[in-house]
VOKOLSE-363353 format. One record per atom (N, C-alpha, C): residue in three letters; x, y, z. Coordinates in steps of 0.001 Angstrom, whole numbers, plus 524288, in hexadecimal, padded with zeros to 5 digits. Example, Ala and Ser with C-alpha at 12.3 -4.5 7.8 and 13.67 -1.06 7.14 Angstrom:
BEGIN
ALA833867E9C681E78/ALA8300C7EE6C81E78/ALA833907F31C81E78/SER832327F73681BA8/SER835667FBDC81BE4/SER832648001E81EBE/
This chain:
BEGIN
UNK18DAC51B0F6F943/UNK1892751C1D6FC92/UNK18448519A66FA33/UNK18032517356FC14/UNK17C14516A66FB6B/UNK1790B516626FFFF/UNK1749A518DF6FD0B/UNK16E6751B606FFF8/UNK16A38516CE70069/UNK168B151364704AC/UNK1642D50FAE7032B/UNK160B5511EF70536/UNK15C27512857039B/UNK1580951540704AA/UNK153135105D7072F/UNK14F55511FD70A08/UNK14D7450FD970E2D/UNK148C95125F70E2F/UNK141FD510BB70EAE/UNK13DAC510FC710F6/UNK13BEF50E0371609/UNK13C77512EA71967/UNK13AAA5123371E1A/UNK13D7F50EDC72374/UNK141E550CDD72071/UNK1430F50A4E7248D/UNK14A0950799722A6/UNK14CBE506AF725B4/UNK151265038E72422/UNK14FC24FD7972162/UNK153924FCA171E05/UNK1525F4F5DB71F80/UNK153024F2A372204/UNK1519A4EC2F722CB/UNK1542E4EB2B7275C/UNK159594E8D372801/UNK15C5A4E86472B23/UNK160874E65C72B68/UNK165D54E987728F9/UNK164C94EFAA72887/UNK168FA4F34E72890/UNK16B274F38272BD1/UNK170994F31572BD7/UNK173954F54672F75/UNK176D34FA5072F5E/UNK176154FF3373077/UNK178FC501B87300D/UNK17E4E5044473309/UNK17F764FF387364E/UNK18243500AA73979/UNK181CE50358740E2/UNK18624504D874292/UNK1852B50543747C7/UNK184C850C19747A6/UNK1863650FA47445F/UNK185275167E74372/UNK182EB5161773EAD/UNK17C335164973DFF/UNK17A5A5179373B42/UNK179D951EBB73977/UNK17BDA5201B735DF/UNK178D8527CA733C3/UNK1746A526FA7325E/UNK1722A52B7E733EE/UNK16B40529CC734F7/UNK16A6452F8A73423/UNK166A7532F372EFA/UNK164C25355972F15/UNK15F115368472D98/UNK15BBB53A1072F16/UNK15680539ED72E1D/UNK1555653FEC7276A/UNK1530953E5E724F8/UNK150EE54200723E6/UNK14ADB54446723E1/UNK14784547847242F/UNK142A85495772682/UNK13FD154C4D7239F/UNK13A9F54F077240C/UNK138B55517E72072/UNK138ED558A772370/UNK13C53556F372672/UNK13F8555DD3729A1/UNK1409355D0672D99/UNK141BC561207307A/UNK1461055FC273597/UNK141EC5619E73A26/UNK13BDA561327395C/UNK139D45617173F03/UNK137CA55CAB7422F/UNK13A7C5595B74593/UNK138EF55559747F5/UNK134115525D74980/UNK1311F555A974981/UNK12A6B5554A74B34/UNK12730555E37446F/UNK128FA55A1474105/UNK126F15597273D23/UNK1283055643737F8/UNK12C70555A373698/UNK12EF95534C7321F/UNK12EC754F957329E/UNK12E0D54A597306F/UNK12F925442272FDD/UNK134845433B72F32/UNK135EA53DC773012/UNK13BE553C9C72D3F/UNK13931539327281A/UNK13E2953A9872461/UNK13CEB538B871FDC/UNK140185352671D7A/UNK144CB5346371ECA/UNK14B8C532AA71D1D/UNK14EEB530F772156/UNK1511352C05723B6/UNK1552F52B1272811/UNK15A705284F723A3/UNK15C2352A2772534/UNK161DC5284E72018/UNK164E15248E72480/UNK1669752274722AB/UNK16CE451E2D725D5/UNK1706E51E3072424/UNK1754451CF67256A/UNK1799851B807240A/UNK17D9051713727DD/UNK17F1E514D872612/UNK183F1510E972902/UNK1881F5138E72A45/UNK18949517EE725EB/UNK18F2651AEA72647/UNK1913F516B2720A8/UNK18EEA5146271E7E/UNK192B0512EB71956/UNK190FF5139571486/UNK18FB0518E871394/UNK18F3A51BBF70F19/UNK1892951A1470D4B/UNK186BF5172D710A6/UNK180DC516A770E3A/UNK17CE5517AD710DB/UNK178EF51A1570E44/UNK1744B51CAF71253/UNK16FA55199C710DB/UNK16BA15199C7160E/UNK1684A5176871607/UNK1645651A97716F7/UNK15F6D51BAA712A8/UNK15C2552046713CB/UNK1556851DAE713EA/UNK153C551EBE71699/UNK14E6051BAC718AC/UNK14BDE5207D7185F/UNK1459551F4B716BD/UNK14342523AA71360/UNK13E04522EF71750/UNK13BE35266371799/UNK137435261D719D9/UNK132BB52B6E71688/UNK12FD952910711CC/UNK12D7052C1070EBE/UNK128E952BD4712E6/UNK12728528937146D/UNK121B952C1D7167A/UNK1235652AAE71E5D/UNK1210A52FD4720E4/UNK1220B52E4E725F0/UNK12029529B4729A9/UNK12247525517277F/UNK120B651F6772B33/UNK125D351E7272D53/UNK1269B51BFE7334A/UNK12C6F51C56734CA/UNK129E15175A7385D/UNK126B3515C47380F/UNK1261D5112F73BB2/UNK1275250A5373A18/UNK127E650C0C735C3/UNK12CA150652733BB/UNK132475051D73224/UNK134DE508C97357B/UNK138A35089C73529/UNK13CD35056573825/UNK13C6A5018A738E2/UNK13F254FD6873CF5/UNK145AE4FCA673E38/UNK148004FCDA73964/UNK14DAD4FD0C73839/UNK14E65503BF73A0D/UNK14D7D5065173879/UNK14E6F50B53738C2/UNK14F1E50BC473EE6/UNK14B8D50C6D7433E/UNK149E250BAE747B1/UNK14C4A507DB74C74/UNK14DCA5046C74925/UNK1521C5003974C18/UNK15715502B774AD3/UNK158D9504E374744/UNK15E28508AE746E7/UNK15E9250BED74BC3/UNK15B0D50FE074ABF/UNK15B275150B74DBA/UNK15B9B5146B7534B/UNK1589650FFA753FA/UNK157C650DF675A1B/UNK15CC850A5475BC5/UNK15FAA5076575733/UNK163C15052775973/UNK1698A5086875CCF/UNK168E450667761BE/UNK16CBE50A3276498/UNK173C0508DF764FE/UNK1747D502E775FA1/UNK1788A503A775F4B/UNK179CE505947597C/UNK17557509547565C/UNK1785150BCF752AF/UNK177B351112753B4/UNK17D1651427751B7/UNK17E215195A7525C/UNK17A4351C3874E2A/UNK177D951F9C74FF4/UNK1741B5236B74B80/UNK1761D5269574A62/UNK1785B52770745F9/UNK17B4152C417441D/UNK179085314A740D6/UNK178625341E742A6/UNK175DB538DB74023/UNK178EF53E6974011/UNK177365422E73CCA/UNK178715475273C49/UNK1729A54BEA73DDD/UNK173D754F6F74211/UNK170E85501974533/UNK16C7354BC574541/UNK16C4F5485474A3F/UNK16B385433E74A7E/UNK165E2544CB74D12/UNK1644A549B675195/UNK1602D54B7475490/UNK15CE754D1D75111/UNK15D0354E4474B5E/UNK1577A54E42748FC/UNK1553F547C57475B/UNK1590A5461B745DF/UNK158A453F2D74351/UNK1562253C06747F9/UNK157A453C6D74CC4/UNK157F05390F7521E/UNK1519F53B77751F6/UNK14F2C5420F751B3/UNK14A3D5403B7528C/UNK147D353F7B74E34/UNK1499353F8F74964/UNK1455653D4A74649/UNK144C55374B745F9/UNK148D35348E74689/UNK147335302B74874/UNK1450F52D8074C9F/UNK143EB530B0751FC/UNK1427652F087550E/UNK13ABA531FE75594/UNK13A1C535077520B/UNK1348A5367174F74/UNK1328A5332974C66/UNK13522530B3748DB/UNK132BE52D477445B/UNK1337F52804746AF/UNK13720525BE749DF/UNK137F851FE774AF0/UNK138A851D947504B/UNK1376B521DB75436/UNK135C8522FF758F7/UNK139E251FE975BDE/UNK13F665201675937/UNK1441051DC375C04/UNK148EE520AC75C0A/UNK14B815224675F97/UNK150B75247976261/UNK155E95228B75FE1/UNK15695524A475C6C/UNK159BF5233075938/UNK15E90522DB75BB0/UNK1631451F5475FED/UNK16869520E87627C/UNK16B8751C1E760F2/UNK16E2251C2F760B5/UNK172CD52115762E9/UNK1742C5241E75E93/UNK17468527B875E5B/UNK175E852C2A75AB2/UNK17B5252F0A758E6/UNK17D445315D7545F/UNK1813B534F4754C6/UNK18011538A87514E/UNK17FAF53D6F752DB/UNK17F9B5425C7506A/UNK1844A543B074BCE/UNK1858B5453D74787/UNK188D05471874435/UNK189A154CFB74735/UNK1860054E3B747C8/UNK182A65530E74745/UNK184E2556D574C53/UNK183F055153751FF/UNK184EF552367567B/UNK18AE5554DE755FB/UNK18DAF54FDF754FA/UNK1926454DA07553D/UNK196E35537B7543E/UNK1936E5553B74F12/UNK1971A55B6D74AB4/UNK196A755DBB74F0D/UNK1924F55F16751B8/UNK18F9D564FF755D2/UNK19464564AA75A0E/UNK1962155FAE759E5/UNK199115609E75F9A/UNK19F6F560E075F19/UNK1A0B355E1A75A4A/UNK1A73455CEC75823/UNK1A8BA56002754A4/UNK1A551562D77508E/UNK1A65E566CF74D00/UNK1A45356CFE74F5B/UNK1A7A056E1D754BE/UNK1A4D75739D7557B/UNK1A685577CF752C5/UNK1AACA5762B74F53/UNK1AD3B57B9274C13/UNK1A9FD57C7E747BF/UNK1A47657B59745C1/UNK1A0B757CB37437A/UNK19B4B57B857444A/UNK1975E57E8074254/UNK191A557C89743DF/UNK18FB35799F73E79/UNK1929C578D073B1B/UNK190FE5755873707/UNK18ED556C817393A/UNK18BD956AF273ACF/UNK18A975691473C3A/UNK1874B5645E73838/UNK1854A567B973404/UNK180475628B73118/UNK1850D55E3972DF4/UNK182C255BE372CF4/UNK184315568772B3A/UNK187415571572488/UNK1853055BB1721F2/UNK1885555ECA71E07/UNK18D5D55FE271FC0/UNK18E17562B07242D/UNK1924B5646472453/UNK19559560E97273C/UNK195B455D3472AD9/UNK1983E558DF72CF9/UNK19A54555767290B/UNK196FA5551E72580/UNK19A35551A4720F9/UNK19D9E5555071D80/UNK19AE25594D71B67/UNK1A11555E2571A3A/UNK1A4A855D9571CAF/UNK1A56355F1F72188/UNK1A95A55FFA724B5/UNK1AC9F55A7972523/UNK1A93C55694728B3/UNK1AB7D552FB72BAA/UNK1ACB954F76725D6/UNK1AAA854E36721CA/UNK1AA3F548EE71C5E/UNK1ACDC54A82717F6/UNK1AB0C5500971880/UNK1AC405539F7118E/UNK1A91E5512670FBC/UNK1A29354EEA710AA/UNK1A02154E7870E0B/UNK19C38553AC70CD4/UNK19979555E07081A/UNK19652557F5707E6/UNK190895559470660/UNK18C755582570B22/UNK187D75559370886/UNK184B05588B706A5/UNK181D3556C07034A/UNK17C7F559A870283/UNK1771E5599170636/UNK175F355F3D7065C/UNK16FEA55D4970B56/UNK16BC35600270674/UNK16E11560BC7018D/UNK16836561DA6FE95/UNK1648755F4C6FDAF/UNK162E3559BD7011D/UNK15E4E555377016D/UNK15BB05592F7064E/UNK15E56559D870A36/UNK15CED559947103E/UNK156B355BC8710DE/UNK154705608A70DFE/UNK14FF9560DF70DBD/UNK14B9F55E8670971/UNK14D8E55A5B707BC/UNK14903558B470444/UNK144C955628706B9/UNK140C0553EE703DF/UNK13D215515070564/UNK13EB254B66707C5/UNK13F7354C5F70ACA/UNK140895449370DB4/UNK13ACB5415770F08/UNK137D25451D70E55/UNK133355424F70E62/UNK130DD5400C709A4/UNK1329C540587057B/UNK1309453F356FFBE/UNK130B9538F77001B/UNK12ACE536E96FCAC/UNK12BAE531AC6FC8B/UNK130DB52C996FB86/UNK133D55315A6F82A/UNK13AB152E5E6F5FF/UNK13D51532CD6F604/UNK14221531226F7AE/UNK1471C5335F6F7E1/UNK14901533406F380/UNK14B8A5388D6F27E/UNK15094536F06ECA0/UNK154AF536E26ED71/UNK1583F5366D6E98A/UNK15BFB535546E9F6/UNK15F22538876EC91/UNK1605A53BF56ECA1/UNK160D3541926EFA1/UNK16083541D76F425/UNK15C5A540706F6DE/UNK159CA53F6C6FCDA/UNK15B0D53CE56FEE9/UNK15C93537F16FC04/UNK15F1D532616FCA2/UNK1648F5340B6FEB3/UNK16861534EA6FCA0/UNK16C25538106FCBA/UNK16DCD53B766FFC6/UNK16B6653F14700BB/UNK16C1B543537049E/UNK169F753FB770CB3/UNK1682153B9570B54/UNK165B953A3770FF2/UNK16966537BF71066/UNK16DC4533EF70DFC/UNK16FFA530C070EF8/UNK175045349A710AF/UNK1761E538E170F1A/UNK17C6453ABC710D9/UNK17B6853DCA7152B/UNK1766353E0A718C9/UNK175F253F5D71DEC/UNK176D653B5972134/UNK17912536F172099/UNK17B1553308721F6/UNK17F4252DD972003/UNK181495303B71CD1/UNK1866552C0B7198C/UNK18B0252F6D71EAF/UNK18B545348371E23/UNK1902D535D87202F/UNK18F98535B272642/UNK18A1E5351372991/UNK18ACE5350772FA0/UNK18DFE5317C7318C/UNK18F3352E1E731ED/UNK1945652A00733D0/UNK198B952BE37326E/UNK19B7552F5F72D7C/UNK1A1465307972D6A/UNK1A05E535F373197/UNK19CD053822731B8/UNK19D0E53D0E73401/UNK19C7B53C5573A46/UNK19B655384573CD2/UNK19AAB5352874172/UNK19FE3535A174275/UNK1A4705324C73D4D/UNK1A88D5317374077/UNK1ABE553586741B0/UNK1AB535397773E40/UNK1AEA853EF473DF4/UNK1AC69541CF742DE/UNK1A890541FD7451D/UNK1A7825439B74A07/UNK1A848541EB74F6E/UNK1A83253C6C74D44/UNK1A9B453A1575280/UNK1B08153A217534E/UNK1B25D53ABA74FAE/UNK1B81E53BE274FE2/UNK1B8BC5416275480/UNK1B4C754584750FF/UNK1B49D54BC07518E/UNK1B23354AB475775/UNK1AF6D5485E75AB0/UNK1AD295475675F4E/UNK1B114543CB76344/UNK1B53F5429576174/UNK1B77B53FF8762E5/UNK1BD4654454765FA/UNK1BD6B5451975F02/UNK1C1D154B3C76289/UNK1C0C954F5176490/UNK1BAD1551DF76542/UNK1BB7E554C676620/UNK1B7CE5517D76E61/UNK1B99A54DB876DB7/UNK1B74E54B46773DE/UNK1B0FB54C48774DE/UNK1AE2B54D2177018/UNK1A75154B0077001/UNK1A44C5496F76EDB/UNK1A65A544A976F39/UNK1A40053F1376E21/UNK19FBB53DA27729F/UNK1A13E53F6977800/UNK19BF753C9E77BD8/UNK199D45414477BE6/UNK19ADE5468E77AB0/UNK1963954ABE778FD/UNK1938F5490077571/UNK1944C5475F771C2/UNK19104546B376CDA/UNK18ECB541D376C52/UNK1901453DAA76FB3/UNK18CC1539FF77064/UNK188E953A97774B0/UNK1894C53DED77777/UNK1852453F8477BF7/UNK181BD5425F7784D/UNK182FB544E3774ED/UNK17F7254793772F1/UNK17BB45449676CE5/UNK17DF95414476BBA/UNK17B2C53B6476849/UNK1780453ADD76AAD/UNK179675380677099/UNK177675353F77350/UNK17084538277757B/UNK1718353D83774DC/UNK16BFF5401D774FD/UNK1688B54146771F9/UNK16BD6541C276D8E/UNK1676954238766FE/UNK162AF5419976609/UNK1621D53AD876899/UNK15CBF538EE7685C/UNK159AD53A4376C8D/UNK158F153E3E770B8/UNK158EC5407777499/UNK156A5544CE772C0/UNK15AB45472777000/UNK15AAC54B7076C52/UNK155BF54D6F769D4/UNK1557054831765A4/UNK152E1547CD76310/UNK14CEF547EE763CE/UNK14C3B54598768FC/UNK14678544C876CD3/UNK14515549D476F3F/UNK149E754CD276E9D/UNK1476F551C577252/UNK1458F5565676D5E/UNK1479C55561767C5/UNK145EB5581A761A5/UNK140B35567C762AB/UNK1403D550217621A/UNK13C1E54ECF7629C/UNK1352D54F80765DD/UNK13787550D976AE4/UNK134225519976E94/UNK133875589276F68/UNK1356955A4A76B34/UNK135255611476B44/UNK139865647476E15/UNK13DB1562C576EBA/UNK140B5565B07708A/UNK14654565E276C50/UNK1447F5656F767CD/UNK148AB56701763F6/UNK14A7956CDD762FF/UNK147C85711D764B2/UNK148EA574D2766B6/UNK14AAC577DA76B8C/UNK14B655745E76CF3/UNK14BE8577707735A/UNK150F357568775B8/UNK1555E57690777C1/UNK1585E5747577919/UNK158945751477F13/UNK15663570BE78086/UNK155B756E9178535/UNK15AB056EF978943/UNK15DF356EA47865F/UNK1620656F2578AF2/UNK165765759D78C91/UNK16114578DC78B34/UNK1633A57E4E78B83/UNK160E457F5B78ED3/UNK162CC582057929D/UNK160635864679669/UNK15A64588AA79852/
C-alpha cells in the first residue's frame, strides 16, 4: 500500500480508472456548518490518494472537479449522501454516477443492522479497521501519519466490497433497486442540502 498525499488538488494526468472510492473527511457532520477538510481516492489497487485542504479555498481545484463531473466514471463511496453533498457545497458540482457501499448492505444484508464500513469489511473481507483517527482534527495545517492512514483505509477496501455486494444484489434480484436508488443520491444530496435532511418527504 502506499499513501500519496496531495494539496488542494489532484495532479494532472492521473488516471484512476473507470470506479474511482472517493471519500470526504470534514470538520463534523453538519452540512451548512462544517467545511470539508480531506477527499481520499483510490483505484482499488491498494493505493490511496489523499488531497488535503488546510485552509478552506476549493476554487482551484480543476482535476478534482473534472473527476466528479466525469459521467463515465463510477463514484464509489460508503454512505455516499453525506460525501455527494459535501462536494457539491465546496465545488458546486453533482458528483454521478454513484454507488453506495452503504446503500447496497441496507438492502442485501437484511439479517442485520450492522451497516458502517467497520463492519462490512469484518463481515464481508475479515478485515478489521481502526476508526480511532475518525474524530481528529482534519482541519490542522498537516496531517500525520496516523490521519494519513486512517483516511486512506476509508477507501483501499471500497472496490472489493463493491464486488461482494454486487454478487449479494445479484442473488438476492436487487440490482435495479439499488441502482434506482444510486441513481438518486445526488438528488439526495440537494434535498440535505436545500434543508430537507430532516424531513422525509416521502411520508404521509
Amino acid at each position: 500500500m502506499s499513501i500519496t498525499y496531495h494539496v488542494g488538488d489532484l495532479p494532472d494526468g492521473l488516471d484512476l480508472g473507470p470506479v474511482v472510492a472517493i471519500d470526504t473527511e470534514t470538520m463534523g457532520l453538519s452540512l451548512v456548518r462544517d467545511r470539508l477538510c480531506v477527499i481520499q481516492l483510490s483505484a482499488g489497487d491498494g493505493n490511496a490518494h489523499v488531497v488535503h485542504f488546510p485552509k478552506p479555498e476549493y476554487g482551484n481545484s480543476p482535476n478534482l472537479v473534472r473527476l466528479f463531473a466525469d459521467p463515465a466514471v463510477v463514484k464509489l463511496f460508503h454512505f455516499g449522501r453525506f460525501d455527494l453533498a459535501m462536494i457539491r457545497r465546496h465545488f458546486g458540482v453533482q458528483c454521478a454516477p454513484a454507488f453506495c457501499t452503504k446503500i447496497a448492505s441496507r438492502l442485501v444484508r437484511t439479517n442485520t443492522d450492522r451497516h458502517g464500513l467497520k463492519d462490512l469489511c469484518r463481515d464481508l473481507l475479515g478485515i478489521e479497521l481502526s476508526k480511532q483517527q475518525q474524530t481528529s482534527d482534519w482541519g490542522a495545517a498537516e496531517l500525520n501519519a496516523d490521519q494519513l492512514a486512517y483516511a486512506a483505509s476509508d477507501v483501499l477496501y471500497l472496490h472489493q466490497l463493491k464486488a461482494k455486494l454486487e454478487a449479494l444484489m445479484d442473488r438476492e434480484g436487487r440490482r435495479e433497486l439499488a441502482e434506482a436508488c444510486f441513481a438518486f443520491l445526488p438528488a439526495r444530496a440537494d434535498l440535505d442540502l436545500a434543508g430537507w435532511d430532516e424531513e422525509d418527504i416521502f411520508a404521509h
